[in-house]
N, C-alpha and C positions, 0 to 999 in steps of 0.2 A: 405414168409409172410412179407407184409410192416411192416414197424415199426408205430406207432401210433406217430402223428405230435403232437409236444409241442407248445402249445400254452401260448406265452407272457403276463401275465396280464398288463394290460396297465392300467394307469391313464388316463379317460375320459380328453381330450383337451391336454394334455401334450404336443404334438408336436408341435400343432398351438399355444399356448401359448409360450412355447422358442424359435419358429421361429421368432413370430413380436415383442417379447419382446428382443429377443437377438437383431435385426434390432436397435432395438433404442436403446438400450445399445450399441449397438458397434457404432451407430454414437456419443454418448456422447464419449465413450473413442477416436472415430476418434479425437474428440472436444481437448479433455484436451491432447491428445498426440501432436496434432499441438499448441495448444497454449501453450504447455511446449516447443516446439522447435522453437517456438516467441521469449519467456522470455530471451533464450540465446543471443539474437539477441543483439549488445552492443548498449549503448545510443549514441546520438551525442556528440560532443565533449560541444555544449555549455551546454550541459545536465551533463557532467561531471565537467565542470569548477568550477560550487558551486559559494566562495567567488573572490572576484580580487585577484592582486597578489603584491599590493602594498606595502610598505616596510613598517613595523612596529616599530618606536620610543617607545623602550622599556622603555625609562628613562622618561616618562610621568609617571610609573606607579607610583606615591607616595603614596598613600591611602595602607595601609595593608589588609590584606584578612578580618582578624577581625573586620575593622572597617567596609567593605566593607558586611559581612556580618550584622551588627549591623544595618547599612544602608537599605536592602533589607529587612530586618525581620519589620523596620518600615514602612517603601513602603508600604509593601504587610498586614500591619495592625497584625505582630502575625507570630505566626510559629517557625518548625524546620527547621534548614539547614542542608540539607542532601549533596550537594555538591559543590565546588566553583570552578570554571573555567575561564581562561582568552577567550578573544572572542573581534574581531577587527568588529565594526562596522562604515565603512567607513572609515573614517580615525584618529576616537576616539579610543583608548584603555578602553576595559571594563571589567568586573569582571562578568560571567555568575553566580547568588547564584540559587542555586536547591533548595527549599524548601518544605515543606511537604506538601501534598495533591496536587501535581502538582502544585504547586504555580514557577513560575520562573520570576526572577526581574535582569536586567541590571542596574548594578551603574559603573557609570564613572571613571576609575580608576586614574584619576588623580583632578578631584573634589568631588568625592565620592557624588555625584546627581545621579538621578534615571535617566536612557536613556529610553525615550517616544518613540517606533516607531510609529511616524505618517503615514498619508497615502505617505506626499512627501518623505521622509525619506524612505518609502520601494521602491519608485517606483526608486532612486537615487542609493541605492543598487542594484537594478535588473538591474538597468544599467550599472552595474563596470564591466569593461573588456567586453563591448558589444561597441564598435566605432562606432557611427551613428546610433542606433537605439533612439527610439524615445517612452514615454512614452504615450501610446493611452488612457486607461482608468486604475483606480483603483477604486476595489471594496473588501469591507471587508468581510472576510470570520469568522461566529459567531461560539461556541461553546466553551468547557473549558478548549481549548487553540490558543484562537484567530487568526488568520494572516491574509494577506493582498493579496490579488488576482489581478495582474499585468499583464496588457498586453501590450505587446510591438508593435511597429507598424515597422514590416521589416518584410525580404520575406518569412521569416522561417514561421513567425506568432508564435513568442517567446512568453513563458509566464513564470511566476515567480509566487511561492507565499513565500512570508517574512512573518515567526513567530512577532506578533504584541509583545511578553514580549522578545522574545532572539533573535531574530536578523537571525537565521537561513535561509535560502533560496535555494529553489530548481527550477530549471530551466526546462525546457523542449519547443520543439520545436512540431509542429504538427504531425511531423513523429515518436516523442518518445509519445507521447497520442496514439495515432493510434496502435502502438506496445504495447501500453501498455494496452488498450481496448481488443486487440485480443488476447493478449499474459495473462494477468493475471490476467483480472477482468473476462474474458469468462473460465479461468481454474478453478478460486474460485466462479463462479456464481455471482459475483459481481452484475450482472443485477435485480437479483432476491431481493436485497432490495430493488426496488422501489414497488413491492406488498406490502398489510398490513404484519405486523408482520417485515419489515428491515429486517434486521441481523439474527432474529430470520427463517424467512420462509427458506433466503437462507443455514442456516445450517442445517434445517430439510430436505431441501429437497439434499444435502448431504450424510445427511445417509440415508436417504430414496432409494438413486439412487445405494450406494455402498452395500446396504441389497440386491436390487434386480438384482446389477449383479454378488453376490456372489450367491445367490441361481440360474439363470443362467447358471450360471457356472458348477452347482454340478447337473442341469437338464439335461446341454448336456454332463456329463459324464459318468449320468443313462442312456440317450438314444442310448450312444455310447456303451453299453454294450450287448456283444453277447444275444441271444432271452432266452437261456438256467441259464443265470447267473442272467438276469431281471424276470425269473421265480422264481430263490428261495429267491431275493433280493423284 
């Protein structure tokens, strides 16, 4: 006598639903596993240089930190100092004062004046320890904390952009953009703030993408399940 065949209840679509949804789930994770294996990739060297490396006359520093703070809290009209730091801009000695609500002011540490970065002023710094390049354009970059956007004119196709209140500066070449596009604005969705909502769309759609490759996941482990086990499950 046969035995009578057990039959699976199945979830109408289940299978075609985890095949083309798995499909494009496993190309996002092809996505973020190659662009986590970009990120590793090290920057160039003038990407790494940051500041020059020129010698710094510490006995300029006459100004105290207290005055130097006293000085910044007027600058900036008001405020807390939350931190004070030394900081060579070009070949001034300055006083970095941290103040509250993002407020940040350069005073000169040996006239205790406020350090103005201008445009030519960043574009002179983006050129310390770069021999022969050439300032092409500069443009100011707005928001609530300003810098200064520099392009260099050599073969790398250098670019810089200098903190308009501290003096900061980060370098990159077109092969560290390029690494940097693929490697970790494509792993964090970066792209996705230019839809409405910025920032917002691309962390929705974030969890949106990791909700549905966790369920996914837990669909092809029901489906991977003997016929008999998906019967009483």
């Amino acid at each position: 006598m046969t035995q009578p065949r057990i039959r699976s209840r199945r979830i109408p679509g289940l299978r075609w639903w985890h095949k083309w949804v798995g499909i494009s789930i496993g190309t996002i994770l092809f996505i973020w596993v190659a662009s986590g294996l970009i990120m590793l990739l090290a920057p160039s060297a003038v990407a790494r240089r940051g500041e020059g490396n020129a010698p710094v006359d510490w006995s300029v520093a006459t100004i105290a930190p207290a005055q130097a703070a006293r000085a910044a809290t007027a600058a900036a009209g008001g405020g807390t100092v939350q931190r004070i730091e030394f900081r060579r801009v070009q070949h001034t000695l300055a006083y970095l004062v941290r103040l509250d609500r993002g407020k940040r002011v350069l005073i000169d540490a040996g006239t205790g004046e406020p350090i103005r970065i201008s445009a030519e002023v960043a574009g002179a710094i983006a050129l310390e320890a770069l021999p022969g390049a050439k300032v092409s354009r500069v443009e100011r970059i707005p928001g609530n904390q300003p810098a200064w956007h520099v392009f260099l004119d050599d073969a790398a196709h250098t670019e810089a952009v200098v903190g308009e209140e501290s003096g900061d500066i980060v370098r990159s070449q077109r092969g560290d953009r390029l690494k940097s596009f693929f490697g970790h604005d494509l792993h964090v969705f970066m792209p996705l703030r230019s839809l409405p909502g910025r920032d917002g769309t691309r962390l929705g759609s974030l969890w949106v993408t990791s909700l549905v490759s966790v369920v996914s996941i837990l669909t092809g482990f029901y489906l991977g399940l003997p016929r008999r086990w998906r019967r009483w499950a």
